[in-house]
C-alpha positions in Angstrom: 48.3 19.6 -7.8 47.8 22.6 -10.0 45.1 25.4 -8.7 41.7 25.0 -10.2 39.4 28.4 -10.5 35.8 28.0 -10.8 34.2 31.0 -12.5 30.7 32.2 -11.7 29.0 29.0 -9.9 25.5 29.3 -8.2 27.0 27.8 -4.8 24.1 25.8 -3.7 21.7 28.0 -5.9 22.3 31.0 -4.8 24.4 34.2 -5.9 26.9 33.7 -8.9 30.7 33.2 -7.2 34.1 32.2 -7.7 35.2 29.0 -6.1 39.6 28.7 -5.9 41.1 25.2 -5.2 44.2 25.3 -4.2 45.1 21.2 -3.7 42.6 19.4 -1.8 40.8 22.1 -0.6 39.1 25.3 -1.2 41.4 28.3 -0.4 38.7 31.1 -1.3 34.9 31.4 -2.3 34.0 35.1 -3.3 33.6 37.5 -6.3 35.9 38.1 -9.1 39.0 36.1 -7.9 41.8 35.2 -9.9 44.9 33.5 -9.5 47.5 33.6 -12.3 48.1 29.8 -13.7 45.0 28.4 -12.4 43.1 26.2 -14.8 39.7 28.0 -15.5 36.4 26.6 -15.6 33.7 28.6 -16.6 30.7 27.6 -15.1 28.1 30.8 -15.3 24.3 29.7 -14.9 25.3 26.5 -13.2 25.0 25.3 -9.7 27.7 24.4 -7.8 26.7 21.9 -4.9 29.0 19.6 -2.4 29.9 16.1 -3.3 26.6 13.8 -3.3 27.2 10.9 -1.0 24.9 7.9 -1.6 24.1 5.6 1.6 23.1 2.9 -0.8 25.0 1.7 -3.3 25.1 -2.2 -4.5 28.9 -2.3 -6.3 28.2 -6.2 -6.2 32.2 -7.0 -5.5 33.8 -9.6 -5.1 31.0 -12.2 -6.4 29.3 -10.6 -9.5 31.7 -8.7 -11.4 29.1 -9.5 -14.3 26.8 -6.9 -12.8 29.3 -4.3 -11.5 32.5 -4.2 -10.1 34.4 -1.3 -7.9 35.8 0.5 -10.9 33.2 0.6 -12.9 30.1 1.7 -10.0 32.1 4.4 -8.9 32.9 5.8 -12.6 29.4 5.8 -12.3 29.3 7.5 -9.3 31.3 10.3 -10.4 29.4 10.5 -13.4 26.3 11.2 -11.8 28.5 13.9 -9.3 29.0 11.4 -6.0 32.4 11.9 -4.1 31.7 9.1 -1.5 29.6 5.8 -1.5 28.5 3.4 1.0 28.4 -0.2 -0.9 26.1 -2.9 0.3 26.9 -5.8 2.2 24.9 -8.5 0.0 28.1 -9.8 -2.1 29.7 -13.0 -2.4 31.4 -13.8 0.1 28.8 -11.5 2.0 30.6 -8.3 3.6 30.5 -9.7 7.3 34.0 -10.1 8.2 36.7 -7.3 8.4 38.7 -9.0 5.6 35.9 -8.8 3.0 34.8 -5.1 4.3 38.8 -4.1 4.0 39.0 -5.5 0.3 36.1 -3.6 -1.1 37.3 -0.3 1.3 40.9 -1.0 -0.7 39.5 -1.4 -4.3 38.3 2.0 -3.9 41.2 3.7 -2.4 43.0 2.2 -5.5 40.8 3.3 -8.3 40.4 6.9 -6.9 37.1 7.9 -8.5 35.6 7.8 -5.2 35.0 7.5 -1.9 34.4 3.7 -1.1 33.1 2.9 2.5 32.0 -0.4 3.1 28.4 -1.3 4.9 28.6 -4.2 7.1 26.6 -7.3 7.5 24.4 -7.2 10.8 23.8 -11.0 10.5 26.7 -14.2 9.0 25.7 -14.8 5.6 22.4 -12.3 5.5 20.8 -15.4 7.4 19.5 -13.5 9.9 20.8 -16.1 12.9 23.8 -15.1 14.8 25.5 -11.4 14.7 28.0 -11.0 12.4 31.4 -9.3 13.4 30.3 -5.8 13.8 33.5 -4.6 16.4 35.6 -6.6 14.2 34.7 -4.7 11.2 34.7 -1.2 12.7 37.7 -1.7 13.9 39.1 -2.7 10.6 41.2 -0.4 8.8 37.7 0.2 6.5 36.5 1.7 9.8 32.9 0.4 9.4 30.3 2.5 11.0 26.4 1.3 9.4 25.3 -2.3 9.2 22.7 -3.7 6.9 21.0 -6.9 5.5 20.0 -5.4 3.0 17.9 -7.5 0.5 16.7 -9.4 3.4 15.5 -7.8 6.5 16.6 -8.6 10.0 13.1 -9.7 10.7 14.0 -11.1 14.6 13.2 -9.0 17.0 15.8 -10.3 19.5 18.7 -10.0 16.7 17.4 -6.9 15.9 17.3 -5.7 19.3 21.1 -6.8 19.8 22.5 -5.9 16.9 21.4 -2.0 18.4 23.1 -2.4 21.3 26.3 -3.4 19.7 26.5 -0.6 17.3 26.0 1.8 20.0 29.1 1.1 21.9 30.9 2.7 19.0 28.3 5.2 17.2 27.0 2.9 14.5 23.8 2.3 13.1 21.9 -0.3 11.6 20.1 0.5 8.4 17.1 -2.0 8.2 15.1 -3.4 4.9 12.0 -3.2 6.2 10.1 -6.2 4.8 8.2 -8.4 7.0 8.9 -12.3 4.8 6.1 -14.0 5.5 4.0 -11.2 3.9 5.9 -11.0 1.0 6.1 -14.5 0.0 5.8 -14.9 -3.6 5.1 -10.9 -4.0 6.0 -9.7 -7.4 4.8 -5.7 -6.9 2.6 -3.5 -4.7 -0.6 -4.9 -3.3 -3.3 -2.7 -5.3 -5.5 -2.1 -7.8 -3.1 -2.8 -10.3 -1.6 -6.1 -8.9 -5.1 -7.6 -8.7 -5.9 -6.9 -12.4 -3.0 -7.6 -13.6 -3.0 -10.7 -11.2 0.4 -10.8 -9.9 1.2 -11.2 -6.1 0.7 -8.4 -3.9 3.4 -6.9 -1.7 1.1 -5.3 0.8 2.5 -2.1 2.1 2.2 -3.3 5.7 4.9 -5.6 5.1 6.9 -2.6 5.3 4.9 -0.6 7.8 5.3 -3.3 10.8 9.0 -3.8 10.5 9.5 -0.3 10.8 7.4 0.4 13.8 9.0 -3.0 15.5 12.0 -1.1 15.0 11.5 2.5 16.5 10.5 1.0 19.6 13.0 -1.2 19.7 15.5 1.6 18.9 14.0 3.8 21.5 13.9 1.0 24.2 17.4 0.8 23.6 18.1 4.1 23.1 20.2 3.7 19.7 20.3 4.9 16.1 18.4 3.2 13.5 18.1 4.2 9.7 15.2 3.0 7.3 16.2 1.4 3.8 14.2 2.4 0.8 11.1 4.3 2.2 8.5 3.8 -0.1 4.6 4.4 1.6 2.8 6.8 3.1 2.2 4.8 6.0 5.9 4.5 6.6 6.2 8.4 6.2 3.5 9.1 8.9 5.6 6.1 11.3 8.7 7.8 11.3 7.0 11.3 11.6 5.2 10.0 14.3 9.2 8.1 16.3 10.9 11.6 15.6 8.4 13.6 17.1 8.8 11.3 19.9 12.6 12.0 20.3 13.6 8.8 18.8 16.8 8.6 16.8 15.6 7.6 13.6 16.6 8.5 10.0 14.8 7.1 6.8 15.9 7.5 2.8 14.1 7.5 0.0 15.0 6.6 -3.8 15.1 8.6 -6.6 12.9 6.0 -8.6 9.9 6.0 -5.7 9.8 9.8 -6.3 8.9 9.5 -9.7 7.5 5.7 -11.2 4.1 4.7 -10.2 2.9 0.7 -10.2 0.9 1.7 -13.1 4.7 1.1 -14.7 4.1 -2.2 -14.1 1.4 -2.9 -16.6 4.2 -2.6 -19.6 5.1 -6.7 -17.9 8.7 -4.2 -18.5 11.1 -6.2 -15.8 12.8 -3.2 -15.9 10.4 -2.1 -13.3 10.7 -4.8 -11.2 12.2 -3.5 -7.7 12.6 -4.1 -3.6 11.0 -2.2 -2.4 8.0 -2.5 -5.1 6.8 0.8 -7.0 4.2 2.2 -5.1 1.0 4.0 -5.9 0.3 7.9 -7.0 -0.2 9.0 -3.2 3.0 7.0 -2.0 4.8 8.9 -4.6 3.3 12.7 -3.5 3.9 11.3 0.3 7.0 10.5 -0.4 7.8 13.9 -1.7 5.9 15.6 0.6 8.4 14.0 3.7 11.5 14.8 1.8 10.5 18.5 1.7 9.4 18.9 4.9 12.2 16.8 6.9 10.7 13.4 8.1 12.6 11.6 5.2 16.0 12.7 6.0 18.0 11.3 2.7 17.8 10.2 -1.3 19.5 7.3 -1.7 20.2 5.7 -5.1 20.0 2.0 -3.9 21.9 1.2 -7.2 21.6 -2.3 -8.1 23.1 -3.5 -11.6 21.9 -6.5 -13.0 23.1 -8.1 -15.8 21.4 -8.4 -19.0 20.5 -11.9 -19.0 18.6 -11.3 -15.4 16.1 -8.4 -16.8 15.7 -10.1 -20.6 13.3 -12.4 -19.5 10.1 -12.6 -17.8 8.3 -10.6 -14.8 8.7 -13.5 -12.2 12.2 -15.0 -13.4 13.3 -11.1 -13.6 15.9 -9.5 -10.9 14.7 -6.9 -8.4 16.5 -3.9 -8.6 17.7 -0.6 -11.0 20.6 1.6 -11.3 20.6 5.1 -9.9 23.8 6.9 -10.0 24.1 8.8 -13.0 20.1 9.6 -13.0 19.6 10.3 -9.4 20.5 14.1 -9.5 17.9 14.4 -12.6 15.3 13.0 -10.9 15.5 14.7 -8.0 15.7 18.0 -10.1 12.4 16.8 -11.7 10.9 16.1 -8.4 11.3 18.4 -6.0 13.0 21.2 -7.2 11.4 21.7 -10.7 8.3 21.3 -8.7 9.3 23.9 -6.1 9.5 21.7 -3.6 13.1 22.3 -2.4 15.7 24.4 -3.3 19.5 23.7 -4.4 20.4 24.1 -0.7 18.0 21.4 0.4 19.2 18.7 -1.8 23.0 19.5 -1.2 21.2 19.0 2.6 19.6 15.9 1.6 22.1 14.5 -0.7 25.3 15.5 0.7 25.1 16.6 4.1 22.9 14.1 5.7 24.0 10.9 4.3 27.9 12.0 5.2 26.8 12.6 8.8 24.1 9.4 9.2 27.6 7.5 7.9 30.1 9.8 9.3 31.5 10.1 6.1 34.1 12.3 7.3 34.9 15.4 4.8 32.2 14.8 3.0 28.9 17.3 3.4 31.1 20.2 4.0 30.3 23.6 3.2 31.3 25.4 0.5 33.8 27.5 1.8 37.6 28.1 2.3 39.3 25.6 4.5 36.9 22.6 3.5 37.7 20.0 1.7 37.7 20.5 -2.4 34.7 17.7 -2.9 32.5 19.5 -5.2 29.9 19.0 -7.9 29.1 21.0 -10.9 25.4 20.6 -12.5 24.3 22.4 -15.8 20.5 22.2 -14.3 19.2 24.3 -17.5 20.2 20.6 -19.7 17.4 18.8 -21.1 18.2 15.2 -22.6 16.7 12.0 -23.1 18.4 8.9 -21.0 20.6 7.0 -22.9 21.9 3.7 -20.7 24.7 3.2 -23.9 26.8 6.1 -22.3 26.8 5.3 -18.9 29.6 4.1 -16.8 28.0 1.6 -15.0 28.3 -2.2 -15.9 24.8 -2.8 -16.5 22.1 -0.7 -17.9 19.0 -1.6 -15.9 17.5 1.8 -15.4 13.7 2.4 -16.0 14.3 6.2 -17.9 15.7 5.1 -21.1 14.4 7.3 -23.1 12.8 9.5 -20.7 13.8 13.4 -20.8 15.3 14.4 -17.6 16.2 17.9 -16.9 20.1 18.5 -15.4 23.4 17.0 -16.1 26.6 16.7 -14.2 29.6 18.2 -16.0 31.8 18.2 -13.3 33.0 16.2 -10.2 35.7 16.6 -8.1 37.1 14.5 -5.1 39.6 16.5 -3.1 40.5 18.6 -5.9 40.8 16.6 -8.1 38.7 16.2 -11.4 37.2 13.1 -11.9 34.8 14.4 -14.1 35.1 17.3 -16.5 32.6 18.2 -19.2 30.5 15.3 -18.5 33.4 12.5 -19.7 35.8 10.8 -17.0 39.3 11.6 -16.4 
């Protein structure tokens, strides 16, 4: 693998330097290196960050290749600058045997755009009954290490309670949807203001509120890890600031979309904005951002979920939950938080690199930027300013709720041990 020299960078923000690969790793970081036959790539004013690694990423195969497939989410992946993904167990056959968790870990080993690692089942079929095979599907060669429902939440208590005291045995962690079902039944967006004029059903924010304080108790009385899906109230925030400062061994994400869209969306009747967990109101959203920044929401995670066409076109109640995330969630999150001052470059390579890698223990992922790491890098022009066009992406389906909303930054360049998967914002 030829030597790659990357000229100028702002690593993580900071100082303009010179980043060498040499193969799959980076042999030096410092100031005016050169290295005679190294391909160049000049990336003054830009910010050079760690792979992102997304905890929450629906690639929807095997079972609805219509909506996504392998290939195609993690093009998008390294479109929007991701070296490693964690894919979602809720496909069909649902990810809860080591032979369905091993197919989807090999379809990404064999399309190389990527890092693939599979998310297990907690529960057979997502029915929430009897324990899936969660040894059987660590110890797979797709060396499973978080477990999730997700789409459904593992509303028993006692199968919630056993499921974290399996995982601890080996390290794992269940990452819960926190959706209480009988609250939610027939819920169509957030319970407001805005659902009762608009008179849809509520989704009270409670419903997400009382799973999640069920479930840092029942983490603490077992004394295991547990990691909360899709964040999206202030409620929730002040729960899991309340477990941590506690001692307890929680971790909680947020989406790119809850740190921007509003239920106010929802008045357009645009199914685009239909999603689980609902949009939330103004002071969720400045909550929301408010934890990120300060530590109690640990993570951004994209919780990519491609739809079809056919299952958006239509109206609000038929309509699909769920948006895609990949190649926008690094422009949001520039919008958000560090537009806004908020955080700084380092503290979303923290957020979106380092943290997911070691919650999944994504190993060689979330490295620092230095020589002797592994060559898993993203470049972002952050002075771009563009209006979202869904035609261009990668992904499969084009359910995002930004087309044709300016968003500041753009990847141009991804690598994933060296090599370019990305370069000048088209694949490779």
């Amino acid at each position: 693998m030829s030597k790659i020299l990357i000229r100028g960078a702002k690593v993580l923000g900071g100082e303009p330097q010179d980043v060498l690969i040499d193969g799959e790793t980076i042999a030096e970081v410092g100031t005016a290196l050169s290295d005679e036959g190294a391909q160049v790539v000049e990336a003054a004013g830009k910010v050079l960050l760690p792979g992102l690694v997304d905890l929450h990423t629906h690639l929807r195969e095997p079972g609805r290749e219509d909506s996504e497939t392998v290939l195609t989410g993690t093009r998008a992946a390294a479109s929007g600058g991701f070296t490693a993904v964690f894919a979602m167990a809720n496909t069909f056959p649902v990810a809860d045997t080591a032979g369905v968790v091993e197919q989807v870990w090999r379809l990404g080993k064999e399309h190389g755009y990527c890092d693939v690692q599979p998310i297990g089942a907690v529960t057979v079929g997502l029915e929430g009954r009897k324990l899936a095979e969660l040894g059987a599907m660590h110890e797979s060669a797709a060396g499973v290490t978080v477990f999730s429902d997700d789409g459904k939440c593992v509303d028993d208590a006692v199968i919630m309670r056993r499921a974290l005291e399996y995982v601890k045995a080996f390290g794992g962690v269940v990452a819960q949807h926190a959706q209480e079902p009988r609250l939610t039944e027939g819920a169509q967006m957030n319970e407001g203001v805005v659902s009762a004029e608009l008179g849809l059903g509520g989704w009270p924010a409670v419903a997400e509120e009382s799973i999640i304080a069920r479930d840092v108790l029942l983490a603490e009385h077992v004394g295991s890890r547990v990691h909360i899906c899709h964040l999206s109230t202030a409620g929730s925030v002040e729960i899991v600031r309340w477990a941590k400062s506690r001692g307890i061994d929680v971790t909680a994400e947020v989406t790119p979309h809850h740190l921007l869209l509003t239920d106010e969306m929802v008045r357009t009747y645009n199914p685009v904005y239909k999603v689980n967990p609902p949009l939330r109101t103004e002071r969720d959203v400045m909550a929301l951002r408010e934890a990120l920044a300060d530590g109690t929401i640990d993570i951004v995670a994209t919780d990519h979920a491609p739809h079809p066409h056919e299952d958006k076109d239509c109206e609000w109640a038929a309509a699909a939950m769920g948006m895609v995330g990949l190649e926008t969630a690094l422009s949001v999150v520039q919008a958000t938080m560090v537009d806004t001052g908020l955080l700084t470059w380092a503290g979303v390579a923290e957020r979106m690199s380092v943290k997911p890698a070691q919650i999944g223990r994504a190993g060689g992922h979330g490295r620092p930027v230095s020589a002797g790491e592994p060559a898993n890098l993203t470049l972002v022009d952050t002075a771009y300013r563009g209006s979202v066009d869904p035609a261009g992406f990668a992904s499969r389906s084009r359910n995002t709720p930004y087309e044709g909303r300016e968003l500041p930054g753009r990847v141009t360049h991804t690598w994933l041990r060296g090599k370019a998967t990305l370069v000048d914002g088209k694949l490779t």
